[in-house]
TORMIKOL-499156 format. One record per residue: residue number from 1; x, y, z of N, C-alpha, C in turn. Coordinates in nm, 4 decimals, decimal comma. Layout:
// TORMIKOL-499156
NUM|X|Y|Z|X|Y|Z|X|Y|Z
...
END
This chain:
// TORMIKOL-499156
1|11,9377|7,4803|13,9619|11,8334|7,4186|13,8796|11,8185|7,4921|13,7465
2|11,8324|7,6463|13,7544|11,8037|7,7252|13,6724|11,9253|7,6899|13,5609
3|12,0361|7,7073|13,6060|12,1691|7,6835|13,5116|12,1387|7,5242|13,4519
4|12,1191|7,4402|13,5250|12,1041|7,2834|13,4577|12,0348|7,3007|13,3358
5|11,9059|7,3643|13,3479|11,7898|7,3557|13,2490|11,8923|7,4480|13,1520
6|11,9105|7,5607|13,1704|12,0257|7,6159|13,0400|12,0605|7,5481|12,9959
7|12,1973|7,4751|13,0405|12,3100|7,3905|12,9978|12,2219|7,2878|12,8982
8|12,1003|7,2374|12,9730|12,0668|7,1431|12,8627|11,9766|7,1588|12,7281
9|11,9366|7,2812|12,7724|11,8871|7,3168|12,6392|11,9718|7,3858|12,5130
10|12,1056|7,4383|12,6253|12,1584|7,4371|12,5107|12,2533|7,4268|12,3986
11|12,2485|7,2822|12,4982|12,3134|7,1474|12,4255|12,2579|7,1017|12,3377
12|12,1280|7,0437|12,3742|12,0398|7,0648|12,2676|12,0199|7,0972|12,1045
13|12,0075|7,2298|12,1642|12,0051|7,3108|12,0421|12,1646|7,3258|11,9600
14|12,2558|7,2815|12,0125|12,4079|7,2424|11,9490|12,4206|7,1496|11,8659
15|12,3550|7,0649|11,9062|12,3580|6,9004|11,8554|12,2225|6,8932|11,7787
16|12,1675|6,9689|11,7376|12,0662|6,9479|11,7053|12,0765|7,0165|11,5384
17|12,0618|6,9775|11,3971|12,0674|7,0015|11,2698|11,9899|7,1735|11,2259
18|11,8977|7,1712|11,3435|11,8040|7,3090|11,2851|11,8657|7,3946|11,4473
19|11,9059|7,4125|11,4178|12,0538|7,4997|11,5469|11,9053|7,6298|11,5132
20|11,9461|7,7115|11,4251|11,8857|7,8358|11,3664|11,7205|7,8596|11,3998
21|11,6708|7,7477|11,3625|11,5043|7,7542|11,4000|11,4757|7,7475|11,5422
22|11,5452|7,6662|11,6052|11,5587|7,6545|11,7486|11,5840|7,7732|11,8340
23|11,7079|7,8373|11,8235|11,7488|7,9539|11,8945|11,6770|8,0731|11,8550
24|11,5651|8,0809|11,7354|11,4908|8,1704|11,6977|11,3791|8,1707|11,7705
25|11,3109|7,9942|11,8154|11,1915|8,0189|11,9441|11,2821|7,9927|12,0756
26|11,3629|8,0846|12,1231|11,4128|8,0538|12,2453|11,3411|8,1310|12,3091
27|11,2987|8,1418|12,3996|11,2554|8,2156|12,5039|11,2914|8,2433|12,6786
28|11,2759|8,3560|12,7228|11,3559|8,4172|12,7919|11,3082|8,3254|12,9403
29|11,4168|8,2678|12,9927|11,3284|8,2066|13,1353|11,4006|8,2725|13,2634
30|11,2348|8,2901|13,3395|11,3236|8,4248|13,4600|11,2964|8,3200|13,5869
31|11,3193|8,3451|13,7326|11,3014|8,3288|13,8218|11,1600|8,2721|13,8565
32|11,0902|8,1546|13,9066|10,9901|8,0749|13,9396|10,9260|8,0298|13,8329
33|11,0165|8,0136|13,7316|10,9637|7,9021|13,5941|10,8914|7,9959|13,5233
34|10,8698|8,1451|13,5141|10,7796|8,1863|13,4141|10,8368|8,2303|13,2767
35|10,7395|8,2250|13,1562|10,8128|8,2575|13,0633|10,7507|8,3559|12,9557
36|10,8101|8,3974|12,9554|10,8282|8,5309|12,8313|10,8382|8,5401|12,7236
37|10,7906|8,6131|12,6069|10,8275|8,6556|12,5074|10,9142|8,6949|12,5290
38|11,0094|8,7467|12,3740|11,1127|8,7995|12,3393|11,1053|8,9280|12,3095
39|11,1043|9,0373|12,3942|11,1436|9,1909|12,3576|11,1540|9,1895|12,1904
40|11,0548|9,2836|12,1169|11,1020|9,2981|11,9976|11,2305|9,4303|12,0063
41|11,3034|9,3816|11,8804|11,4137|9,4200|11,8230|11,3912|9,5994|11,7855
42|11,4751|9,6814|11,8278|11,5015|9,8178|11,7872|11,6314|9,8500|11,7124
43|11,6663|9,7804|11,7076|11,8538|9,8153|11,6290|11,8111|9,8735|11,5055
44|11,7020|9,8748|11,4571|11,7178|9,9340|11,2972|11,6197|10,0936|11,3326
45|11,5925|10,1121|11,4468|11,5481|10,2221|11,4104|11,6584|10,3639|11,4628
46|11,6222|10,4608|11,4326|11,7302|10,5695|11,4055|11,6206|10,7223|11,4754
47|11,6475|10,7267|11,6069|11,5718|10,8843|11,6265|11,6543|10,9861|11,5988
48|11,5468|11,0499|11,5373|11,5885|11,1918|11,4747|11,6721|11,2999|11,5895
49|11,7211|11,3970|11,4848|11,8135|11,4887|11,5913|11,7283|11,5798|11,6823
50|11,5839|11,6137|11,6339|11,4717|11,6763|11,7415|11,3614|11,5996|11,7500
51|11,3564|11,4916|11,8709|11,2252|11,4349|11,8610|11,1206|11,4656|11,9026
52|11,1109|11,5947|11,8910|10,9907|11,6482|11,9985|10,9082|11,7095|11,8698
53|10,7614|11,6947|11,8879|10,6793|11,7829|11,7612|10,7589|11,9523|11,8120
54|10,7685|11,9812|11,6793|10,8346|12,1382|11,6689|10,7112|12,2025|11,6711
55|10,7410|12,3519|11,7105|10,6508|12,4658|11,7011|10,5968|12,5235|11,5957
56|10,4435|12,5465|11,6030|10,4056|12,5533|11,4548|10,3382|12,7067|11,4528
57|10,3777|12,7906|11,3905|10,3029|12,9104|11,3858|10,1330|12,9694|11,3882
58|10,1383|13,0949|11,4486|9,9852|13,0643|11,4443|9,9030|13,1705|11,3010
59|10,0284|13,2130|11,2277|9,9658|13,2931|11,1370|10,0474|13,2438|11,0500
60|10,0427|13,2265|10,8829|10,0983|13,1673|10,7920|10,2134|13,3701|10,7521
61|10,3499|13,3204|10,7272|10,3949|13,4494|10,6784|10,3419|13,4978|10,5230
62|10,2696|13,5030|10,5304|10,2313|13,5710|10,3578|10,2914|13,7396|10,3533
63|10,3177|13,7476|10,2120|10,3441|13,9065|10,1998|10,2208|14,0175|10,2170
64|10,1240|13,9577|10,1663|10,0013|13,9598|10,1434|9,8961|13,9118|10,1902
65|9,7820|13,8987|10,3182|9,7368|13,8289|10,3644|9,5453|13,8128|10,2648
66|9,5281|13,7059|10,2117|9,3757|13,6939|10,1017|9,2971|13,6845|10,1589
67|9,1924|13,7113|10,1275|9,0480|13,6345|10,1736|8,9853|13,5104|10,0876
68|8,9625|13,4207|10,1386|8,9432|13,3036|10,0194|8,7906|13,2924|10,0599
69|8,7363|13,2027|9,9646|8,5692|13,1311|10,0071|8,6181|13,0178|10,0527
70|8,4792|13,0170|10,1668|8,4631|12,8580|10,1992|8,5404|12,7439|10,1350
71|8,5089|12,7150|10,0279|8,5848|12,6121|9,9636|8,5116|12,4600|10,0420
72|8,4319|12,4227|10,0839|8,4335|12,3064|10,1619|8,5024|12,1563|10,0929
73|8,5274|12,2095|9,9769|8,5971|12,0600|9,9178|8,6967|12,0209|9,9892
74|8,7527|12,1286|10,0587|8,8799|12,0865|10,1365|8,8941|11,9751|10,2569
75|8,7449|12,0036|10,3009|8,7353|11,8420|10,3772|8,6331|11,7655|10,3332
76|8,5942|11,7463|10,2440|8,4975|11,6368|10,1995|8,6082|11,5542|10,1176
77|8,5322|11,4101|10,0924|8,6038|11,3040|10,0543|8,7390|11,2121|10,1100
78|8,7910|11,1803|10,0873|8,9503|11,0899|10,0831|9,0482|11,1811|10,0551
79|9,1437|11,1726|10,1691|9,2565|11,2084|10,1711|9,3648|11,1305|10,0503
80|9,4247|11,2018|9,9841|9,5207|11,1536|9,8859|9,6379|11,1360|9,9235
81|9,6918|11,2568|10,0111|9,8151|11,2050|10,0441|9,8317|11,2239|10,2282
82|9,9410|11,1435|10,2762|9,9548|11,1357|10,3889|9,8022|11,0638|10,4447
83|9,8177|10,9947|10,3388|9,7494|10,8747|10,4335|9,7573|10,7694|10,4887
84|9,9251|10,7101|10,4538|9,9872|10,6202|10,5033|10,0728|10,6712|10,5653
85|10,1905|10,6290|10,6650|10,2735|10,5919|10,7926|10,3879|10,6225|10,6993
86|10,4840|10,7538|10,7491|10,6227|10,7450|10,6560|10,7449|10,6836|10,7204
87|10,7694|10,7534|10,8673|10,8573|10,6914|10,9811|10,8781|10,6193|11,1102
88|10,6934|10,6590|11,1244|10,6866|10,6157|11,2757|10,5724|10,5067|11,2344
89|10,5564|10,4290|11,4132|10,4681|10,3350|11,3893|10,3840|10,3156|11,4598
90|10,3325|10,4179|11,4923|10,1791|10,4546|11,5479|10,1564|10,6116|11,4985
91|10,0168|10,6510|11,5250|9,9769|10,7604|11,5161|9,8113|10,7631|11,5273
92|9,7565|10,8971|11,4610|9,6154|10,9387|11,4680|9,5772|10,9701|11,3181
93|9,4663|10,8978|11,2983|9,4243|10,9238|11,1513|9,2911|10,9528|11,1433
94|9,2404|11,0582|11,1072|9,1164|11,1133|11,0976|8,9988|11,0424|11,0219
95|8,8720|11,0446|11,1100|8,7641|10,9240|11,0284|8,7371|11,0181|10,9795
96|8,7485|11,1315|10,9823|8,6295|11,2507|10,9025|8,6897|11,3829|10,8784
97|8,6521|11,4723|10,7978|8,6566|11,5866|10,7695|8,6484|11,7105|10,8432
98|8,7217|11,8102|10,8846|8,7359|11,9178|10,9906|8,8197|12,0187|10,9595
99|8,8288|12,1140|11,0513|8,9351|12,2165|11,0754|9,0191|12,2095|11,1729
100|9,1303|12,2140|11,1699|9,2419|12,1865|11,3071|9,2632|12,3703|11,3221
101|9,1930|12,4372|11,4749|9,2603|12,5690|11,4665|9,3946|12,5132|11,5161
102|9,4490|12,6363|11,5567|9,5953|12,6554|11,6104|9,5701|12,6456|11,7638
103|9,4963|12,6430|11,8241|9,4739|12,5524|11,9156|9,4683|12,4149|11,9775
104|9,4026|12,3734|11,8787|9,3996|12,1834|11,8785|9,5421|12,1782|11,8422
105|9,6644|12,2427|11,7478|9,7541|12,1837|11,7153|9,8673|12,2479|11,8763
106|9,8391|12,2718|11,9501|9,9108|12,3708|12,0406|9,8662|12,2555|12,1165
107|9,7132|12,2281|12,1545|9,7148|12,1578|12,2530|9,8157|11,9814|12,2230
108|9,8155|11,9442|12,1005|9,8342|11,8138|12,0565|10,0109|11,8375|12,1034
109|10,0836|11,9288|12,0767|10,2203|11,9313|12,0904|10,2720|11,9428|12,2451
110|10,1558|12,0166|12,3333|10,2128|12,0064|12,4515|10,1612|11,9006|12,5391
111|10,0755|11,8117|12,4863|10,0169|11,6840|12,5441|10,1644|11,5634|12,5253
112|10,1597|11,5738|12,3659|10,2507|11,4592|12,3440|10,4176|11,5168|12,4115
113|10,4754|11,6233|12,4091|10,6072|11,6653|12,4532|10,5922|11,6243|12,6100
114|10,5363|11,6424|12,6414|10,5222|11,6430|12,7609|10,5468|11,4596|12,8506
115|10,4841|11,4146|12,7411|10,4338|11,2818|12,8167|10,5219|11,1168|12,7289
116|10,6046|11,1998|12,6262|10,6984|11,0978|12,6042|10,8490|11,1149|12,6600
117|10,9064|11,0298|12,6321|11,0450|11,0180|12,6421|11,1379|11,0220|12,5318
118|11,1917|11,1448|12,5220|11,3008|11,1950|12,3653|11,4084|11,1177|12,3415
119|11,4013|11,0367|12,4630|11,5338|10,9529|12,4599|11,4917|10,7922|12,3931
120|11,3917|10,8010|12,4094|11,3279|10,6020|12,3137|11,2122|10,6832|12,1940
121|11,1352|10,7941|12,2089|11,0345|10,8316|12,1232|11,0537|10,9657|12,0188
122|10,9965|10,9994|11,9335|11,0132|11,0822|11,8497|10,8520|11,0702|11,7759
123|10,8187|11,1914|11,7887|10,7133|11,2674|11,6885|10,7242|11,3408|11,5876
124|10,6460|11,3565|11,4668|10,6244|11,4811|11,4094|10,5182|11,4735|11,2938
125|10,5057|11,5940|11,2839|10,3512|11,6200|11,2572|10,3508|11,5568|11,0891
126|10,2327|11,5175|11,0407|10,1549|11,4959|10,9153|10,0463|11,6081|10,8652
127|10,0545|11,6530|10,9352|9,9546|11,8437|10,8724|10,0402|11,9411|10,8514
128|9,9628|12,0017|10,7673|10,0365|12,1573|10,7866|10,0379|12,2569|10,8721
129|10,1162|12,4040|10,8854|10,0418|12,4795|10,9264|9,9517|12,5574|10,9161
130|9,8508|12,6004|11,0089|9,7524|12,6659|10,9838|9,7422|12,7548|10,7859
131|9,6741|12,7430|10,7146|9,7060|12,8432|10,6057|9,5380|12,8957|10,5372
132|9,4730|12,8442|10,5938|9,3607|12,9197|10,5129|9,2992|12,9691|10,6485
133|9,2606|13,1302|10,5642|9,2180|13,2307|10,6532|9,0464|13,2110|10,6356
134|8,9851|13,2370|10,7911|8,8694|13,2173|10,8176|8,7874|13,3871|10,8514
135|8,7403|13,4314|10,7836|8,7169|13,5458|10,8485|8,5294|13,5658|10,9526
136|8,5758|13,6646|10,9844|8,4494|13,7330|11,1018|8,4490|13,7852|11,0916
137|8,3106|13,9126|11,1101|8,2374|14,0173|11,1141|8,2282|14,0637|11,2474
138|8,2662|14,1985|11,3411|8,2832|14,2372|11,4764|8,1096|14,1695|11,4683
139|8,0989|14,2073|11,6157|7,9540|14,1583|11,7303|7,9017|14,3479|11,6800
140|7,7863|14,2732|11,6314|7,7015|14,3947|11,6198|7,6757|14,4703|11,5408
141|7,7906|14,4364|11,4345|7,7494|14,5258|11,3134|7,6236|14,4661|11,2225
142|7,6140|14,5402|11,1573|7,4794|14,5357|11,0397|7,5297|14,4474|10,9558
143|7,3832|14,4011|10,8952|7,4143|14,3542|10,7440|7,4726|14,4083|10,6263
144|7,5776|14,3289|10,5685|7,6132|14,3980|10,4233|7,7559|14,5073|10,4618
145|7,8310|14,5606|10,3696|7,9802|14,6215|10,3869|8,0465|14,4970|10,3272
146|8,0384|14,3879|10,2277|8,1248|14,3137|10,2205|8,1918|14,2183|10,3245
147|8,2655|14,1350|10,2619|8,3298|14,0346|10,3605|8,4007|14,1055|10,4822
148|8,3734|14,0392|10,5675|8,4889|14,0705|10,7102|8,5928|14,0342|10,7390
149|8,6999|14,0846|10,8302|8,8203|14,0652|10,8118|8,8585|13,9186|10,8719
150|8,9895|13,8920|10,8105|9,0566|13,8034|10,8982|9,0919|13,7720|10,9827
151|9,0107|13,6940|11,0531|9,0159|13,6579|11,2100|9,1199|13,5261|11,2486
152|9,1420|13,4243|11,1817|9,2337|13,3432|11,2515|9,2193|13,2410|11,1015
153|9,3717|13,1537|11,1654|9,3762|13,0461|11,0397|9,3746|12,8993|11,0553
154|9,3129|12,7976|10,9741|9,2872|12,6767|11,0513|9,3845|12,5941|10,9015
155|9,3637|12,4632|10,9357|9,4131|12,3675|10,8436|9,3049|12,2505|10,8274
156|9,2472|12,2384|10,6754|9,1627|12,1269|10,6456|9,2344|12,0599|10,6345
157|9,1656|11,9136|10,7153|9,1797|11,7918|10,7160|9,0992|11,6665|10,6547
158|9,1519|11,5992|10,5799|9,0139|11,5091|10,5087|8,9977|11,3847|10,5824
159|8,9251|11,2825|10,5459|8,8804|11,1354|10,5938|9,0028|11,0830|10,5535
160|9,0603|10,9861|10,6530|9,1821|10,9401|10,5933|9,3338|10,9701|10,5976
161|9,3286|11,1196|10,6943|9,4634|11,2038|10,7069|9,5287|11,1395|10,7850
162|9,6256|11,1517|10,8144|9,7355|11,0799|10,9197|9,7726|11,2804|10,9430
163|9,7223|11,2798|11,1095|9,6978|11,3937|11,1500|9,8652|11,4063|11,2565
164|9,9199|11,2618|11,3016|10,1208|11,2914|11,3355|10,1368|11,1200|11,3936
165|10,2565|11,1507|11,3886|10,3054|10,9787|11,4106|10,4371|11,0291|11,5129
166|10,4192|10,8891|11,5934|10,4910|10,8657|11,7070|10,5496|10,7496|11,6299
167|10,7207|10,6904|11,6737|10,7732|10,6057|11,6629|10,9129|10,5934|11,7778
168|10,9907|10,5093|11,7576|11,0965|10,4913|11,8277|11,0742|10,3188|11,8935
169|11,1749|10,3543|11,9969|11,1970|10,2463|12,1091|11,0838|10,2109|12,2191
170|10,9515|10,2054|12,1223|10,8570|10,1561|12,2580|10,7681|10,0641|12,1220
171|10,6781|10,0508|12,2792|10,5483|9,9763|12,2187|10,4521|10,0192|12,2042
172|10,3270|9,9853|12,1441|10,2043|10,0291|12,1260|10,1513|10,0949|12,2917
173|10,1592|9,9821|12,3330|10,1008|9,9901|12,4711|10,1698|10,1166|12,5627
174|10,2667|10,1337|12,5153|10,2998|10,2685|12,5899|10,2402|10,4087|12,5145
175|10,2326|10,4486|12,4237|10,2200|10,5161|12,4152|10,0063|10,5371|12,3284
176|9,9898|10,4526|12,3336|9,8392|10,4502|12,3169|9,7448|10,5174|12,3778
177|9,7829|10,5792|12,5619|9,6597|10,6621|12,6493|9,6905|10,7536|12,6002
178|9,8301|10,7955|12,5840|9,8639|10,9256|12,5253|9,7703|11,0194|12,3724
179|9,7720|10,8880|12,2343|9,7166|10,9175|12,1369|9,5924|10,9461|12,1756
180|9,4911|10,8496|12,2645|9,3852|10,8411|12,2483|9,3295|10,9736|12,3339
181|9,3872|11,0443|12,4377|9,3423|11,1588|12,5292|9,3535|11,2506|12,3708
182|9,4720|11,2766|12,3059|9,4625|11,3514|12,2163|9,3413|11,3405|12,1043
183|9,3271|11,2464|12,0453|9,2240|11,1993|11,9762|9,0605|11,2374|12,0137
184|9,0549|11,1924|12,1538|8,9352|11,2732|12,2181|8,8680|11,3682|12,1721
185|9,0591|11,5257|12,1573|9,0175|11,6451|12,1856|9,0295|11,6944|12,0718
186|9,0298|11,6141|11,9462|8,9845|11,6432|11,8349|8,8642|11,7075|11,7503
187|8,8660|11,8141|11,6572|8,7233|11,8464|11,6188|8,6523|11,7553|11,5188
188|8,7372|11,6334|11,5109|8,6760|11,5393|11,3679|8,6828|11,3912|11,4470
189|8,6156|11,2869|11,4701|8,6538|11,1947|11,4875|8,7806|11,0991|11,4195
190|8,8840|11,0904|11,5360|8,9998|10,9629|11,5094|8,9948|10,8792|11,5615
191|9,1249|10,7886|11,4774|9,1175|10,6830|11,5475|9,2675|10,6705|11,5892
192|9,3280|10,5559|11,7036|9,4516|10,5910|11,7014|9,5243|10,3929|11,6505
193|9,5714|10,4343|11,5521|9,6346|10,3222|11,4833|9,7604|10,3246|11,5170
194|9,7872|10,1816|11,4485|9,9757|10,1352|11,4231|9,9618|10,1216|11,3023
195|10,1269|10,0439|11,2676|10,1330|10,0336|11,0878|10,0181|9,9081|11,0768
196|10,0313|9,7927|11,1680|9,9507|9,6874|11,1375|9,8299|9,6928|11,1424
197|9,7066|9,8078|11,2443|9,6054|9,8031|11,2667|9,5679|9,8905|11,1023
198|9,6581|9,9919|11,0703|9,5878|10,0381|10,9474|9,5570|9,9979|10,8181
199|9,6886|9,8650|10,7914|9,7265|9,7460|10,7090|9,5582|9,7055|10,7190
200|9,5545|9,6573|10,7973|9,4213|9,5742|10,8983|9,3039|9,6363|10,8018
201|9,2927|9,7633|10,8452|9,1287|9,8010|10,8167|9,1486|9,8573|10,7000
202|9,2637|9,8734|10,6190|9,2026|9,9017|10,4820|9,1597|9,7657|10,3743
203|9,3028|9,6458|10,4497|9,1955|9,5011|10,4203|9,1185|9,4728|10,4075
204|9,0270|9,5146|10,5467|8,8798|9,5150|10,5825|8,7936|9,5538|10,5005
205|8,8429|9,6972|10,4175|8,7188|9,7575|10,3741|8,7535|9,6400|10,2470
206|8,8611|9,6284|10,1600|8,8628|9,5836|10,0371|8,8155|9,4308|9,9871
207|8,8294|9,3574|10,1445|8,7682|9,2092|10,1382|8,6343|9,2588|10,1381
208|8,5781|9,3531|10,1774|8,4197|9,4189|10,2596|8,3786|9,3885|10,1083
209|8,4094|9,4643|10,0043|8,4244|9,4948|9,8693|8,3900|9,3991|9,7924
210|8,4541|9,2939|9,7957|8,4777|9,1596|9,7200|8,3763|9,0796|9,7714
211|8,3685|9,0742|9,8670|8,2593|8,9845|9,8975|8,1456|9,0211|9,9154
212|8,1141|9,1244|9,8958|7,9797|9,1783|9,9053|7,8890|9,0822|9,8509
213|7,7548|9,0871|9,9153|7,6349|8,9617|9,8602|7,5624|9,0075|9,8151
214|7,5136|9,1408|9,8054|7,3934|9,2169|9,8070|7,4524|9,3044|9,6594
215|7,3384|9,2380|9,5450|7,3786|9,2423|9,4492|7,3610|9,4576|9,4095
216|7,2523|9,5155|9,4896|7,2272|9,6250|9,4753|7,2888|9,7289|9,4977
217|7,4514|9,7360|9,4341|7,5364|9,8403|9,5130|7,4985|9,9825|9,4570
218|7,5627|10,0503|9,5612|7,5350|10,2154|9,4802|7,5924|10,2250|9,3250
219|7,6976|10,1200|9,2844|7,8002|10,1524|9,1632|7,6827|10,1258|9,0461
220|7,5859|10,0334|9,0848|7,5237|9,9466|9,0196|7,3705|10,0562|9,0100
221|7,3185|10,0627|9,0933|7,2055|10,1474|9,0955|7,1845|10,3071|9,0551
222|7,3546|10,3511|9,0773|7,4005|10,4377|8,9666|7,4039|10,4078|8,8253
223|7,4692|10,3671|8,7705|7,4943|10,3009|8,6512|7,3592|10,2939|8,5412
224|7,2630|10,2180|8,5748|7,1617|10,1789|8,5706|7,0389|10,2803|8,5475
225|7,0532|10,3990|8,6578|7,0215|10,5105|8,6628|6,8373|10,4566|8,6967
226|6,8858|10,3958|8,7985|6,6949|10,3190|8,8532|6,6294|10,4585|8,9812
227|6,5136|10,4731|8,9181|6,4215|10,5162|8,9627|6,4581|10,7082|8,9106
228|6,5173|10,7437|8,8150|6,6044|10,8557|8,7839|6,6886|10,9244|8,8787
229|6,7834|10,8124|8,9543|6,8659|10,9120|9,0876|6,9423|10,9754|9,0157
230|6,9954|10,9842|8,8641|7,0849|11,0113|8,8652|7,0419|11,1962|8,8616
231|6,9612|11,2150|8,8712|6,8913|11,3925|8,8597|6,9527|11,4636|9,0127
232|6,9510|11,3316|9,1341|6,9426|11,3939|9,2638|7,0985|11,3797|9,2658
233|7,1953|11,3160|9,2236|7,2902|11,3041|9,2406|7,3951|11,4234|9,1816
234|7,5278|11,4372|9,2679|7,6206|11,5451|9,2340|7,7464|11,4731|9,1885
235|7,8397|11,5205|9,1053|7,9787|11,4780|9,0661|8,0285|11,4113|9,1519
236|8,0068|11,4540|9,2723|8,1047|11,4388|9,3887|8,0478|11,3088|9,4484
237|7,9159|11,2500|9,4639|7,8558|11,1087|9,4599|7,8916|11,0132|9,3777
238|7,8763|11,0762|9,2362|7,9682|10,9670|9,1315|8,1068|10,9358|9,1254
239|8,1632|11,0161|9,1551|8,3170|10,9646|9,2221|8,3655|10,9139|9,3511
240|8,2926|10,9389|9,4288|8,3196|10,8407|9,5543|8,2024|10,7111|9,5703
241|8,1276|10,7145|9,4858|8,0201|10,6031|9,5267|7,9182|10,6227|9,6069
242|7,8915|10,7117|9,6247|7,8334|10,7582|9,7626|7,8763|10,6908|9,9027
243|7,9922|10,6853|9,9503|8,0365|10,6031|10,0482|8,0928|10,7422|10,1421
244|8,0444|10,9003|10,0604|8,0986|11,0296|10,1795|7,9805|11,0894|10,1418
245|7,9383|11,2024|10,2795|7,8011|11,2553|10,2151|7,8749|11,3560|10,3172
246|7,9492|11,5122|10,2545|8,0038|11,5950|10,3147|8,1405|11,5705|10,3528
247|8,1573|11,5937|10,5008|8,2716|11,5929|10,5356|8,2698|11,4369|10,6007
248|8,1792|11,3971|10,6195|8,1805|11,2985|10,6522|8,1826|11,1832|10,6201
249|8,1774|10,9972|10,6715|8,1977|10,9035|10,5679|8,1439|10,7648|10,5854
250|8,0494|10,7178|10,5392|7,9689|10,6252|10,5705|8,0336|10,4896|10,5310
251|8,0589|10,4305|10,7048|8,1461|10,2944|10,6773|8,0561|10,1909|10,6669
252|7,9648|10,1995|10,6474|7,8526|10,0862|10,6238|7,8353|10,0457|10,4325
253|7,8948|10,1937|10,4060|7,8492|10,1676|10,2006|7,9692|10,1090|10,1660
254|7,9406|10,0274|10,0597|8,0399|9,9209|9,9944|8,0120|9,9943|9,8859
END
């Protein structure tokens, strides 16, 4: 029965002028009439010669090891770069602003090594390593002696980072519990995207944008300079719109 229905479909599709459009919705028919999609296509992708996230140091080699300040600019606002998808087509992209110690990146490498397959998948990281030094003061000492030494090194992350990407020979659906356990154990809230879901929500925000109804935006009530905000306001409000307040990022402001 199974071979008949072949034969005639695809005869069919022989004799038929759009041969090409036809054999493009063919679909796969298995045993008790059910039917299937078509497996998407992998022939164009290419895994790398180490697909496993590599080992990342836990102290940066300097000749010289500095003491820097705070700096908090380092996670406030929008990420500039590595904020889009270079090889792979899923990953984790940070809603917010944080520090990754050398821990979170230790735990993220032996979660994902562990739980893919090197033979269809390949990772690798979108951060750096650890490089700005955080220092501490021992338990107990007094006030004052100047800064304290260097205790360990983390990596700022902004709103917007693409924190590592998974790609290869699978699907979303495989490897998604994986991102999201990692994502969890994050110190910043993520989210875990593909190329299309991120396509997706930066759409989102920019139609959000355009169609806005509510004639009273921050761009506008800035501008305007109503009720004198512009006294309470910092540089760093006038360039993002007020749509980040810290490290963090308010998806409600247009």
């Amino acid at each position: 029965m199974f071979a008949f229905l072949k034969n005639t479909f695809l005869g069919l599709t022989r004799s038929s002028r759009f041969t090409g459009s036809l054999q493009n919705q063919l679909k796969l028919l298995v045993a008790g009439m059910k039917t299937y999609e078509e497996p998407p296509d992998y022939s164009g992708v290419v895994l790398p010669e180490r697909p496993k996230l590599k080992f990342i140091n836990k102290v940066p080699n300097f000749k010289k090891a500095k003491k820097e300040m705070k700096k908090l600019r380092d996670i406030r606002g929008p990420a500039q770069t590595a904020n889009t998808f270079a090889r792979g087509q899923y990953g984790i992209v940070a809603l917010g602003g944080g520090y990754l110690h050398w821990g979170h990146i230790e735990m993220m490498r032996l979660t994902i090594n562990r739980r893919i397959d090197p033979r269809t998948t390949f990772a690798r990281w979108r951060v750096n390593a650890p490089y700005k030094p955080i220092t501490r003061k021992g338990l107990g000492q007094r006030m004052g002696g100047g800064k304290g030494a260097i205790d360990h090194y983390v990596t700022p992350v902004r709103c917007g980072r693409m924190v590592l990407e998974l790609g290869g020979r699978c699907e979303f659906g495989e490897v998604e519990p994986i991102l999201t356990e990692v994502a969890k154990k994050l110190p910043f809230p993520a989210k875990v995207v593909s190329r299309e879901s991120l396509a997706a929500m930066y759409q989102e925000e920019r139609e959000r944008e355009l169609n806005n109804q509510n004639p009273w935006t921050f761009q506008r009530v800035v501008s305007t300079n109503m009720l004198g905000i512009r006294k309470v306001l910092s540089p760093f409000d006038l360039r993002h719109n007020g749509k980040y307040v810290g490290k963090f990022r308010l998806p409600g402001r247009v």
